[in-house]
NUKE-582803 format. One record per residue (C-alpha): z, y, x; residue in one letter. Coordinates in steps of 0.05 Angstrom, whole numbers, padded with zeros to 5 digits, always signed. Example, Ala and Ser with C-alpha at 12.3 -4.5 7.8 and 13.67 -1.06 7.14 Angstrom:
# residues 2
+00156-00090+00246A/+00143-00021+00273S/
This chain:
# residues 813
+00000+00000+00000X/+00010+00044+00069X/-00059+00062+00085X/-00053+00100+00158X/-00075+00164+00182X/-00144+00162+00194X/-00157+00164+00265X/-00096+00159+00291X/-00075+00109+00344X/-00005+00100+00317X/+00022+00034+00272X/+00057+00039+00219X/+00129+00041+00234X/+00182-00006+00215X/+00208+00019+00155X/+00267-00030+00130X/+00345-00006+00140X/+00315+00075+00120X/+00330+00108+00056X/+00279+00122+00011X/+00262+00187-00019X/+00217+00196-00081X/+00212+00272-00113X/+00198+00273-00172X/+00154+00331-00206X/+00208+00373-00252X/+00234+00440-00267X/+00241+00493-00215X/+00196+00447-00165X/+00262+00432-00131X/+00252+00367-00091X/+00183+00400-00069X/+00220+00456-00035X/+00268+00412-00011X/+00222+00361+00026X/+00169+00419+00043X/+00228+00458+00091X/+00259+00385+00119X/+00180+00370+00132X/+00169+00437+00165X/+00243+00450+00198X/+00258+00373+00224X/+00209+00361+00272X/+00229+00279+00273X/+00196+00284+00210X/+00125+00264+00214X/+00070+00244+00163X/+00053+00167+00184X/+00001+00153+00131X/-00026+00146+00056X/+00012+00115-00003X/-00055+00089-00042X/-00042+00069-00118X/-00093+00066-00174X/-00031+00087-00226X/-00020+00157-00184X/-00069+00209-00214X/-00128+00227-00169X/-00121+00297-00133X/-00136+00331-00063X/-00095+00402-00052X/-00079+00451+00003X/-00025+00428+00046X/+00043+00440+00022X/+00060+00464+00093X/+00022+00507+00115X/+00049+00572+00143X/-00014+00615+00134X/-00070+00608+00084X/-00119+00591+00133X/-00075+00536+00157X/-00069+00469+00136X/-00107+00395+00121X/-00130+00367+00055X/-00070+00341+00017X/-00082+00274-00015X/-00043+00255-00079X/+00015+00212-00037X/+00031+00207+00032X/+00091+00177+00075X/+00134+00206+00122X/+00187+00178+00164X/+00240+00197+00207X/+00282+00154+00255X/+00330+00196+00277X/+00345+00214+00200X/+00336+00145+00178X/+00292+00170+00112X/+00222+00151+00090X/+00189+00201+00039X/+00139+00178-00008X/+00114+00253-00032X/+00074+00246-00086X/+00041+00321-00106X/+00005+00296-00161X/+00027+00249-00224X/+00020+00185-00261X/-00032+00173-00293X/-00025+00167-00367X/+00009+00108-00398X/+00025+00071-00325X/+00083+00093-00318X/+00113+00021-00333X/+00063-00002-00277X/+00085+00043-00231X/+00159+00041-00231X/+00142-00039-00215X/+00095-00025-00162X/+00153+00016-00126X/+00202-00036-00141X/+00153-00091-00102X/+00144-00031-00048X/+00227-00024-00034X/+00225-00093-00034X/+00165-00114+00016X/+00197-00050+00064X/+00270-00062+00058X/+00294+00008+00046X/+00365+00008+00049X/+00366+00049-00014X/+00315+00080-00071X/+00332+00154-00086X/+00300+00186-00133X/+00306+00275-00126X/+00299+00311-00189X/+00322+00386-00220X/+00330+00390-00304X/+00331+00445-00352X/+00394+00444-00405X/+00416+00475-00466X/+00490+00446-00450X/+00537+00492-00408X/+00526+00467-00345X/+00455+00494-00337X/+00451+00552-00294X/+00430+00612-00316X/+00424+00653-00259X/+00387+00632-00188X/+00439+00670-00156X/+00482+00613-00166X/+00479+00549-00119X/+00471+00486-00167X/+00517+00429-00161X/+00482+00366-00151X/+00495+00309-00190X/+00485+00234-00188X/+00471+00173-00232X/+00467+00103-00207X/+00441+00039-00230X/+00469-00023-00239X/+00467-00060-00177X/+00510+00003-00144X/+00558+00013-00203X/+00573-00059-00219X/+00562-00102-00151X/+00549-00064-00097X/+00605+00000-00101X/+00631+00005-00169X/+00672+00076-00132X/+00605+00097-00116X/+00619+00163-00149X/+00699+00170-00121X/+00666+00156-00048X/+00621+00208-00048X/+00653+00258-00089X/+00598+00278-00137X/+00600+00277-00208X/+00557+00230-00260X/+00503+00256-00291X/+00519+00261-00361X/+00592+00253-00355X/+00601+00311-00407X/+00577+00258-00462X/+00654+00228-00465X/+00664+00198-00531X/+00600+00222-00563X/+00571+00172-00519X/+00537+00116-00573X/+00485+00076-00526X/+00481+00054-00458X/+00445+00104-00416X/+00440+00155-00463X/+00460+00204-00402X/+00388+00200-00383X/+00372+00237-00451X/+00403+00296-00425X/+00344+00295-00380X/+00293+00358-00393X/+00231+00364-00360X/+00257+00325-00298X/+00186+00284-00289X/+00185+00213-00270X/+00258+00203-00263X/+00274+00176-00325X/+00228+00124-00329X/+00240+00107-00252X/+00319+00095-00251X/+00308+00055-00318X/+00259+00012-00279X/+00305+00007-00225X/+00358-00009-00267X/+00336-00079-00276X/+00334-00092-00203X/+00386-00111-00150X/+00367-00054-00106X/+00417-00004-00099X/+00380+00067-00129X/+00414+00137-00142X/+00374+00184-00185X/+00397+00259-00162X/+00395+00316-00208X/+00416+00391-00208X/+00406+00435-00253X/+00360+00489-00253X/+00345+00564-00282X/+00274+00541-00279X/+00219+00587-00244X/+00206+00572-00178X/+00279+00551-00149X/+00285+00566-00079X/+00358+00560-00087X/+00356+00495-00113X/+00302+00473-00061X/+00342+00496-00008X/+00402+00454-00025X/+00369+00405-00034X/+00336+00410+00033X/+00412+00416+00065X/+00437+00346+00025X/+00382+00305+00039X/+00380+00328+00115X/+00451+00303+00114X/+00475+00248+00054X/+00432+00202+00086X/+00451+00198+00163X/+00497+00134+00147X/+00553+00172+00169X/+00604+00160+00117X/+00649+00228+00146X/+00591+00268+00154X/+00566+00255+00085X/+00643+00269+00055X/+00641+00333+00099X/+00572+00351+00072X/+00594+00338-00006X/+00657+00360-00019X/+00696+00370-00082X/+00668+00342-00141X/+00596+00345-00110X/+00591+00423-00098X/+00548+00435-00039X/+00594+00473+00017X/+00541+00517+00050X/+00546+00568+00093X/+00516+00622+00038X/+00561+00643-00009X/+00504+00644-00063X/+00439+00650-00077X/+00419+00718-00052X/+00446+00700+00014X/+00398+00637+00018X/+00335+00684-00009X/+00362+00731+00047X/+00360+00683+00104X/+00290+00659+00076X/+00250+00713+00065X/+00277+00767+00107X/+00319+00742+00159X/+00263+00681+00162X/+00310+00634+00186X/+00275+00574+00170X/+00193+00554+00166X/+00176+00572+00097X/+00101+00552+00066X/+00054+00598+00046X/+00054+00579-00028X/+00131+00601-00033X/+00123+00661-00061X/+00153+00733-00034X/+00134+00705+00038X/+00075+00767+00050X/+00108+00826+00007X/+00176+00854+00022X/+00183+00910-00031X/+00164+00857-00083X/+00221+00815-00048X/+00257+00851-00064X/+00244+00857-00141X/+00245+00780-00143X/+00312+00779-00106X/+00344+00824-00149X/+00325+00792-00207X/+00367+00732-00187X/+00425+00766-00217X/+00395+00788-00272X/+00362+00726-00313X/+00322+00669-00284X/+00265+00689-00335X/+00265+00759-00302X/+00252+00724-00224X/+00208+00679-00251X/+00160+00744-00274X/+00180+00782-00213X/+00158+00719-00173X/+00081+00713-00210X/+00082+00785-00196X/+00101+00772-00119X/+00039+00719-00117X/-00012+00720-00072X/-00067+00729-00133X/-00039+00797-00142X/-00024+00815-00068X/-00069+00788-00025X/-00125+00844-00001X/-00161+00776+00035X/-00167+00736-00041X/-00244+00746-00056X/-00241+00705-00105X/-00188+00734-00144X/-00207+00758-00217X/-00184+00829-00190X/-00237+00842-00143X/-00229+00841-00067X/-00170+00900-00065X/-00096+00875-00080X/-00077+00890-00159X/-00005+00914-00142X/+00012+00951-00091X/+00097+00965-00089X/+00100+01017-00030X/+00186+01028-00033X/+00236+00969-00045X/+00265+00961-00110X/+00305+00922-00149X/+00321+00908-00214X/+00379+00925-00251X/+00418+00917-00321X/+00435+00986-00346X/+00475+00967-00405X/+00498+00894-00410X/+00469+00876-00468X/+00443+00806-00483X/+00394+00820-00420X/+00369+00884-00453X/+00363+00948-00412X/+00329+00924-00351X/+00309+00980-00313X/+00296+00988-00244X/+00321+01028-00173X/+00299+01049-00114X/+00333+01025-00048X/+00308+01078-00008X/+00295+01155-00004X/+00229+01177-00029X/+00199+01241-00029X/+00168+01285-00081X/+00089+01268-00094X/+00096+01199-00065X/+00063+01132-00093X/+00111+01089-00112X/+00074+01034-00152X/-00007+01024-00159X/-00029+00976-00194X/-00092+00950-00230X/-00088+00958-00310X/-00125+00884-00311X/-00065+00864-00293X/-00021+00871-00371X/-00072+00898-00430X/-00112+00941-00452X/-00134+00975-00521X/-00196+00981-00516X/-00250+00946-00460X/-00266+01001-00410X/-00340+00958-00392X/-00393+00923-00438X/-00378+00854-00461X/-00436+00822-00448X/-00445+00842-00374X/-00361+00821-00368X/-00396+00747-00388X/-00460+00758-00334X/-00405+00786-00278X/-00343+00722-00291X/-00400+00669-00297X/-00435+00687-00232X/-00360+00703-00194X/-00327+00648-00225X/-00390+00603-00232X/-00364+00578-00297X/-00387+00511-00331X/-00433+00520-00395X/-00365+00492-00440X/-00332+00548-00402X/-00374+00598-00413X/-00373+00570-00494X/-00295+00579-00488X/-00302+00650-00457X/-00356+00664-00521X/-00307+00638-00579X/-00245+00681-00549X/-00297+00745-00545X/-00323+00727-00615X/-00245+00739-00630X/-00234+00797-00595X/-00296+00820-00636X/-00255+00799-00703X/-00192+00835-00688X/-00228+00895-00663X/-00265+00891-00738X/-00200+00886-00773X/-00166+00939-00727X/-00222+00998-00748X/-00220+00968-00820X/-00140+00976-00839X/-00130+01042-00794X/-00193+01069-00839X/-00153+01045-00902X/-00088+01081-00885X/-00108+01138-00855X/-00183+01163-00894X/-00224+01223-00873X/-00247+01262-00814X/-00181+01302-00813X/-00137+01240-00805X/-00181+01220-00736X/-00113+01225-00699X/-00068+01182-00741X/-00129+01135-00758X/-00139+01127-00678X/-00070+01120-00662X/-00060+01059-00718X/-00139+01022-00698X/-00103+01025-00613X/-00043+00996-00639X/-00063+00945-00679X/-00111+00922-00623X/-00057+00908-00571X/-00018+00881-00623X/-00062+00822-00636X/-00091+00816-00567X/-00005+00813-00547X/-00007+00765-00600X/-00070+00719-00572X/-00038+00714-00503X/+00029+00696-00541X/-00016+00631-00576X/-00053+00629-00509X/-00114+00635-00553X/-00145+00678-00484X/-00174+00625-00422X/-00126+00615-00370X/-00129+00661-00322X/-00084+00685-00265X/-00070+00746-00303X/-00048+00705-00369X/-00003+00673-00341X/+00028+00728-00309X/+00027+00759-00385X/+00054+00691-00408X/+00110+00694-00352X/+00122+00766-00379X/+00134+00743-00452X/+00186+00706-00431X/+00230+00770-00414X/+00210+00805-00475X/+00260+00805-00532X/+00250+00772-00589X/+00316+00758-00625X/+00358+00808-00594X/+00307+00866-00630X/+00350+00938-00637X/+00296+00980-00668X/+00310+00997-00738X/+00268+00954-00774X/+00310+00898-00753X/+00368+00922-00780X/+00409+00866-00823X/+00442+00878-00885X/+00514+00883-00859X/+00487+00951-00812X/+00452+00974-00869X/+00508+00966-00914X/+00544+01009-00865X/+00496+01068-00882X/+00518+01127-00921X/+00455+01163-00904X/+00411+01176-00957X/+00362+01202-00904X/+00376+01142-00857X/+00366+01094-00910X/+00305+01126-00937X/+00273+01117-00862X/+00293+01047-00860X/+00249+01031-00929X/+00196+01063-00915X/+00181+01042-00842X/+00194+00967-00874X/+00143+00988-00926X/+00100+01021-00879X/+00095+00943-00836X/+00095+00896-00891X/+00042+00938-00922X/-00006+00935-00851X/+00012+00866-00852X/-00006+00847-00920X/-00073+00874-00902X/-00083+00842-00836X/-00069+00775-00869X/-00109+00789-00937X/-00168+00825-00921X/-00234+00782-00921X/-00244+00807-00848X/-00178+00774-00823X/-00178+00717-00768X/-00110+00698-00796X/-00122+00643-00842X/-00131+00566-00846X/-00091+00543-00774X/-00086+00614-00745X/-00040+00639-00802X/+00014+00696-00786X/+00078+00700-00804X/+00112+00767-00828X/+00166+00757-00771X/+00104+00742-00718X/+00072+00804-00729X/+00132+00849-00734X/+00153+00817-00666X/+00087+00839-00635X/+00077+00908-00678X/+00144+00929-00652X/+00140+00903-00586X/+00079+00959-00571X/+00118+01010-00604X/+00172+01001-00543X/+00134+00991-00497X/+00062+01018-00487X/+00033+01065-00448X/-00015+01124-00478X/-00071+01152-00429X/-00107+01217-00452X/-00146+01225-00383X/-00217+01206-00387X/-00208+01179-00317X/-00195+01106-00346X/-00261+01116-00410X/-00312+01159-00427X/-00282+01157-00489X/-00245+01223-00512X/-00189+01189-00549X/-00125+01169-00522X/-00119+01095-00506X/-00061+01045-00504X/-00044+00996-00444X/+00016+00946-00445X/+00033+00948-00366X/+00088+00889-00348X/+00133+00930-00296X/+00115+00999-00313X/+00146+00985-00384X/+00214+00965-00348X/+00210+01042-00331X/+00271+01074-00377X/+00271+01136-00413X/+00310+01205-00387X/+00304+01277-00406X/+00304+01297-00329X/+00257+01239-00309X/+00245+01230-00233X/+00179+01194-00237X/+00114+01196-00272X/+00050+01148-00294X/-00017+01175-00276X/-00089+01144-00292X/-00131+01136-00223X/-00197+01112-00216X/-00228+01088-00152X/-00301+01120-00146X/-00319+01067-00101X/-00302+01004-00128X/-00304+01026-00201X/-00232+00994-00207X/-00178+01030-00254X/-00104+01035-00235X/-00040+01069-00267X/+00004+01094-00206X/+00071+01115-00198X/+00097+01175-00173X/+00154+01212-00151X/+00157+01282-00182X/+00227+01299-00153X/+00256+01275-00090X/+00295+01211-00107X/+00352+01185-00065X/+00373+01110-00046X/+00405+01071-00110X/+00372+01130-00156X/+00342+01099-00224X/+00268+01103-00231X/+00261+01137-00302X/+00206+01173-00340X/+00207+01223-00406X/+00183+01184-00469X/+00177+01249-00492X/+00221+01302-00527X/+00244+01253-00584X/+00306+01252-00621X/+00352+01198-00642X/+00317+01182-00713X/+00256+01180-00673X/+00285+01142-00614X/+00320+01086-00667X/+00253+01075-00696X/+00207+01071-00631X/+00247+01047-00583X/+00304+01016-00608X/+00364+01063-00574X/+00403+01132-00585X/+00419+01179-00543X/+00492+01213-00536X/+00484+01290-00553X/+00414+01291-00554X/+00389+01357-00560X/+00328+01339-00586X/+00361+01314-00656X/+00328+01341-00715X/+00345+01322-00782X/+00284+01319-00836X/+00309+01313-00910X/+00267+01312-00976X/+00306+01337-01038X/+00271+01329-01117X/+00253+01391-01137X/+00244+01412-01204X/+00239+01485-01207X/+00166+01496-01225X/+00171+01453-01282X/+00158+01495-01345X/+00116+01543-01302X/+00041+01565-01337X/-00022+01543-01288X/-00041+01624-01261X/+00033+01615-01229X/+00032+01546-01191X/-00042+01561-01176X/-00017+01631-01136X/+00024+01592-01099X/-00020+01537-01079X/-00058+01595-01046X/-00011+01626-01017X/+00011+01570-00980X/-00052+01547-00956X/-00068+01627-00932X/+00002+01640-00896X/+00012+01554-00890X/+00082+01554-00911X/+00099+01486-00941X/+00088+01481-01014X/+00102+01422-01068X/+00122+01416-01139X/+00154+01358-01140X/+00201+01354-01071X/+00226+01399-01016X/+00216+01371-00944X/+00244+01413-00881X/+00268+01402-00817X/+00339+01422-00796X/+00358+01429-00722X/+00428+01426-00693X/+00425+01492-00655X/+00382+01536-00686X/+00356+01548-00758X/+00297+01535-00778X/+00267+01604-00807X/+00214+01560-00845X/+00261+01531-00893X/+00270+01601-00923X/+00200+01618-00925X/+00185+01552-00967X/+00234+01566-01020X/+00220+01646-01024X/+00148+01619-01042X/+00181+01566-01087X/+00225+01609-01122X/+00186+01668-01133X/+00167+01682-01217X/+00120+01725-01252X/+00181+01779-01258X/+00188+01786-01186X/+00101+01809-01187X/+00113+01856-01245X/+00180+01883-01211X/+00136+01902-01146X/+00072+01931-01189X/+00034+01867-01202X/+00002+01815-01154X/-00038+01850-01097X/+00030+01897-01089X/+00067+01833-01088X/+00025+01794-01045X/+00021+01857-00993X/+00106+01862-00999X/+00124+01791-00991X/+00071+01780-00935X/+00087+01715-00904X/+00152+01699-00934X/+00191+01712-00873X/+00224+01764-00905X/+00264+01774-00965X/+00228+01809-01013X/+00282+01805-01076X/+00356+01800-01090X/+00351+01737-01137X/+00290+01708-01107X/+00344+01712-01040X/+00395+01685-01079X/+00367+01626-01108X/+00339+01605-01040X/+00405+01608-01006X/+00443+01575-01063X/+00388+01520-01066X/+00393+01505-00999X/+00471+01506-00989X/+00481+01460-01054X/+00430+01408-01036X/+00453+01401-00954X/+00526+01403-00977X/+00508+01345-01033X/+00481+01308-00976X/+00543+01321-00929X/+00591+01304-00986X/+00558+01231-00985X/+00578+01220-00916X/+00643+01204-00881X/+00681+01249-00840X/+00647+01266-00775X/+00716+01224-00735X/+00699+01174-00772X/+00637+01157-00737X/+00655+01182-00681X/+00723+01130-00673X/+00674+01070-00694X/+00621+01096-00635X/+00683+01097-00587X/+00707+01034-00608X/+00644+00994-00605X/+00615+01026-00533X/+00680+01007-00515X/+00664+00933-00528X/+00588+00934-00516X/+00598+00966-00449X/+00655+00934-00414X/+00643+00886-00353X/+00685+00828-00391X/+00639+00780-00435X/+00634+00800-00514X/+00681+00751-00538X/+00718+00787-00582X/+00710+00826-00653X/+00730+00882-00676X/+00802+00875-00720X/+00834+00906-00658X/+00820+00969-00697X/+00812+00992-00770X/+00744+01003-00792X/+00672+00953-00783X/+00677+00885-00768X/+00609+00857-00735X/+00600+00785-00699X/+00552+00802-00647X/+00535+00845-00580X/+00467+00860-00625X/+00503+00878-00698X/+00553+00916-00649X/+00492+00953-00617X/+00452+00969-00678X/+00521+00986-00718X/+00536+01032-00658X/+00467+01072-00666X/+00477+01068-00737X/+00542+01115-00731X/+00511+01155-00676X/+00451+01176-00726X/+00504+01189-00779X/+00549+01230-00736X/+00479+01271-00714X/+00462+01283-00791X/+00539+01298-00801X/+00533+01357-00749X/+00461+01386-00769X/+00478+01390-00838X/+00552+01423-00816X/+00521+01473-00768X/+00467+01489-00822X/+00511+01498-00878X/+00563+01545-00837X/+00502+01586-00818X/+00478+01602-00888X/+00541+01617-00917X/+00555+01669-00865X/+00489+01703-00863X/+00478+01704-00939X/+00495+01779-00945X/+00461+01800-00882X/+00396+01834-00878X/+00334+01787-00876X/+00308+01811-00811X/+00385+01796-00780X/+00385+01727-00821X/+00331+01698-00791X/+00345+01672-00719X/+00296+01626-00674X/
């Protein structure tokens, strides 16, 4: 079964009395790393031939080891390495089983132990968990565990697990426990291993399947323990090995925890590392991915595709991003969790000084999406047939997911039309056709409905930090917030930005035009997920720079959107183009001097907290862009005869001062008052007595001017008393301003402490939630009703005391 190297002069050496190692292909890509560094960094370990096996699926790949891309042999599916002075044999196997052998397999390994001798059959895997002992953070080192088969645990050392220290798989199961074995079901995605211990199981040869647990991505901290336990456990040195593995099978390295082991790898380069571990090339992307370790293991395994060589590499001709790198990070960063909520907040830092006008980040906009296509479809097929040289069923593929871009981009321009009719809704219309094309394009990467390309599954590694239970915009709301809500105003937002969705939705589903039917059906809660997810995060581009068209366009950039929001940002995004190689590219730049462990933020814009809530999901503490917009019934022109109403309606289109018959709308501001309120209700409340009292209509018309003045005692009356009735009815309906602002204090207080959320909140009187999330959105909930409860205050103390004063001293900007 040993076929040797090919030309080599050397016999296959004696292979009984060693230990034999299998990997097997699971989560994280553990063992890989693991036997990759003891294959580069033990130099008595040498390749000494070819495992050949018809039930091993066919495959030839770059070598594993290789320290430079240009390096390295033609990697068969399973070769054999040995080491004497280790006492191990490896059988690496980079590929698979094939299909339904796996039966044939495990008993073609079992004749293999057998005809060598190995002293022992140990079998190297890493598992993802939903149980307690998974790890959810690659800064932690991963206990290894064991589980071994019969022969060990009932012949051959029944204290197998005492000896050595380490723990038995599955031992959590306790009394639950109902079947023999049923440890292994704990297993998830951990390869061959299953199958292989049960096959070993059956055989008096002693076998240990090894498994640790792992945050998934590409563990380097799991490969590199790994590495350091197999370089050891196996030296037959009984006081070695309890050194090695000490209490209860943690690992005692000489790194405290995982950063300390990405440290010595990547920067400190302490040991041989092979090209395909990614960060090797980039160290300001390093240090993203290494910062992420102690954030979430879904956040390093994005920073890691980012840190890839398909995105970095300058030299990768082939890449789908043209022959210049698609991200270029030019200061180290890192990651960081701004406010400890369920992962939310991630943001990100500089670790250095960097100067006004520098380039911090460039980087392609084909890497995330895109609103519109900036080139012609039909040449994107000529130019990714001829550079890819796709297959004719490729190209078919590439054909059917263009034919759907096509559909979306029909039922896009068809529902914005609907909503928003007419030339003079061009803006809005726009706005709603850009959004609801990233929307479903966000939505065809999230059913991988788009071919597989580096870029996709960058996107696909990027969905994976993107919340989608832990939602704190305002349409996600439940009913115990809203219930919370004294708000007329707040509550009236809430229904109709719910009616404003379901109603797109309904159309996007219904419409004859819609690709959502039969198998591609969408749910209500898939498209709010996606709807809402631009709304946080996209990125608007005015500059023609990136299209010849004049309208704004949308992009969905993973990274930039990590960018949070401040009202004295320190950076800015910029569209670039490069003349020469036709290649667009957001950038960002520094637009203030920042200094080392300063948070990278830019302005979302001048928004306030109702406009924050709904967008983005967050409020901001004294915001002083908070503006209160409230819409009262009027009835005051009921009764009125047509010549009246119709003087009006002109009079507000000639000096446009807001006019309706039905409802008042205006905006109230916290620190200033807003002089057109006045102006719409002295054009409101004027009568056919106040035109005779001034000499009949032109008079009239050429004494009240614009409304910004008062032009009669009870015209000025009614206004005022109007206004003060209707914003103290609304003030009377909520709580006392302490109210909400003890329930704020009380709930940051939880929300924002180091500890974990374990507790609720009977400490105090007042709300009761369950959840980090219902404490959150309760939190913003009081916020916006402590901001209404101090607009309405201010504008209520304002009118009372400048009732009697002169109009031209009343009105203040």
């Amino acid at each position: 079964m040993i076929a040797g190297i090919f030309g080599s002069p050397n016999a296959i050496p004696d292979l009984s009395g060693s230990h034999l190692i299998i990997p097997c292909n699971s989560a994280g890509q553990s063992p890989f790393i693991a036997l990759d560094l003891l294959i580069l960094n033990e130099p008595s370990v040498q390749k000494i031939g070819h495992y050949k096996s018809v039930n091993i699926a066919p495959c030839i790949s770059n070598d594993g080891t290789s320290l430079q891309p240009s390096e390295g042999q033609i990697t068969l599916p399973a070769e054999i390495y040995y080491s004497k002075e280790l006492n191990l044999t490896i059988l690496f196997i980079r590929s698979g089983v094939q299909e339904g052998r796996m039966r044939k397999y495990g008993d073609e390994l079992v004749q293999f132990a057998k005809q060598h001798g190995f002293a022992s059959v140990n079998l190297i895997s890493s598992t993802l968990s939903p149980i307690a002992r998974e790890r959810d953070s690659n800064r932690l080192i991963p206990e290894i565990f064991g589980y071994v088969n019969n022969y060990i645990y009932k012949q051959k050392n029944p204290k197998y697990y005492e000896v050595y220290g380490i723990r038995r798989f599955g031992y959590w199961l306790k009394d639950t426990k109902i079947k023999h074995h049923q440890e292994l079901d704990e297993l998830m995605m951990a390869g061959s291993a299953k199958g292989l211990i049960k096959t070993f199981n059956r055989q008096d040869i002693p076998c240990t399947l090894f498994v640790i647990f792992t945050s998934g991505g590409i563990d380097f901290v799991g490969g590199y323990t790994y590495y350091q336990f197999i370089k050891n456990f196996f030296s037959g040195n009984l006081a070695l090995a309890s050194d090695v593995y000490k209490k209860f099978g943690k690992l005692q390295l000489s790194q405290k925890d995982g950063e300390e082991i990405h440290e010595m790898l990547f920067q400190k380069k302490a040991l041989k590392i092979p090209f395909y571990c990614l960060g090797k090339n980039e160290k300001n992307l390093l240090s993203l991915q290494h910062s992420a370790l102690d954030i979430s293991p879904k956040l390093f395994n994005f920073a890691s595709w980012l840190n890839s060589s398909e995105f970095i590499n300058p030299s990768n001709t082939s890449s789908i991003h043209g022959t210049t790198p698609a991200l270029n990070v030019n200061f180290s960063l890192a990651f960081q969790n701004f406010n400890h909520l369920n992962g939310m907040g991630y943001g990100i830092k500089s670790l250095q000084n960097i100067t006004q006008g520098d380039t911090i980040i460039k980087q392609k906009t084909t890497i995330g999406l895109i609103s519109k296509d900036l080139h012609d479809e039909g040449q994107q097929i000529l130019e990714k047939s001829v550079q890819d040289q796709l297959s004719e069923a490729q190209l078919q593929d590439l054909r059917e997911e263009e034919s759907l871009e096509a559909s979306i981009q029909r039922i896009s321009k068809e529902i914005s039309e609907l909503f928003f009719p007419g030339d003079f809704n061009k803006v809005n219309q726009n706005k709603l056709y850009q959004h609801l094309m990233l929307t479903q394009k966000l939505l065809m990467i999230d059913r991988k409905q788009f071919t597989e390309t580096a870029s996709d599954q960058l996107m696909q590694a990027y969905l994976d930090i993107v919340p989608r239970d832990d939602m704190s915009t305002l349409i996600y709301w439940n009913r115990k917030v809203l219930n919370e809500i004294d708000s007329e105003t707040l509550r009236s937002q809430f229904q109709q930005t719910e009616q404003y969705y379901q109603s797109i939705y309904h159309h996007l589903v219904n419409l004859d035009s819609s690709p959502y039917k039969g198998k591609n059906s969408l749910t209500l809660d898939q498209f709010l997920w996606a709807f809402t997810t631009i709304s946080q995060r996209h990125l608007v581009m005015m500059n023609q720079q990136l299209t010849n068209d004049p309208n704004m366009i949308m992009l969905l950039v993973p990274l930039f959107d990590m960018l949070n929001h401040s009202q004295e940002p320190n950076v800015i995004i910029t569209p670039y183009e490069d003349k020469i190689t036709n290649e667009s590219f957001v950038l960002l730049q520094a637009i203030k001097d920042i200094q080392k462990d300063e948070q990278l933020c830019i302005s979302y814009g001048s928004l306030g907290n109702s406009h924050l809530i709904q967008k983005y999901g967050f409020t901001l503490e004294n915001n002083p862009q908070n503006s209160l917009t409230i819409q009262l019934p009027f009835h005051e022109h009921q009764g009125l005869i047509f010549e009246e109403i119709d003087l009006k309606r002109r009079l507000s289109a000639q000096h446009r001062v807001p006019f309706s018959e039905h409802k008042y709308i205006s905006t109230l501001y916290p620190a200033r008052f807003n002089q057109d309120q006045l102006k719409q209700l002295r054009l409101s409340f004027f009568t056919s007595r106040n035109i005779i009292d001034l000499g009949g209509t032109d008079r009239f018309i050429q004494t009240a001017a614009n409304f910004s003045q008062g032009f009669s005692e009870d015209n000025e009356d009614f206004s005022f008393d109007y206004l003060v009735k209707s914003l103290q009815s609304q003030y009377m309906k909520l709580k006392p301003l302490n109210y909400y602002q003890d329930q704020i204090k009380e709930i940051e207080s939880r929300i924002f402490r180091e500890t974990s959320l374990d507790g609720d909140l009977s400490a105090k009187p007042g709300v009761q939630v369950d959840n980090a999330l219902e404490q959150y959105n309760m939190m913003n909930a009081f916020r916006l009703q402590a901001d209404e409860s101090k607009i309405l205050s201010a504008n209520i103390e304002f009118l009372k005391k400048n009732h009697a004063i002169s109009v031209s001293k009343l009105i203040q900007v």
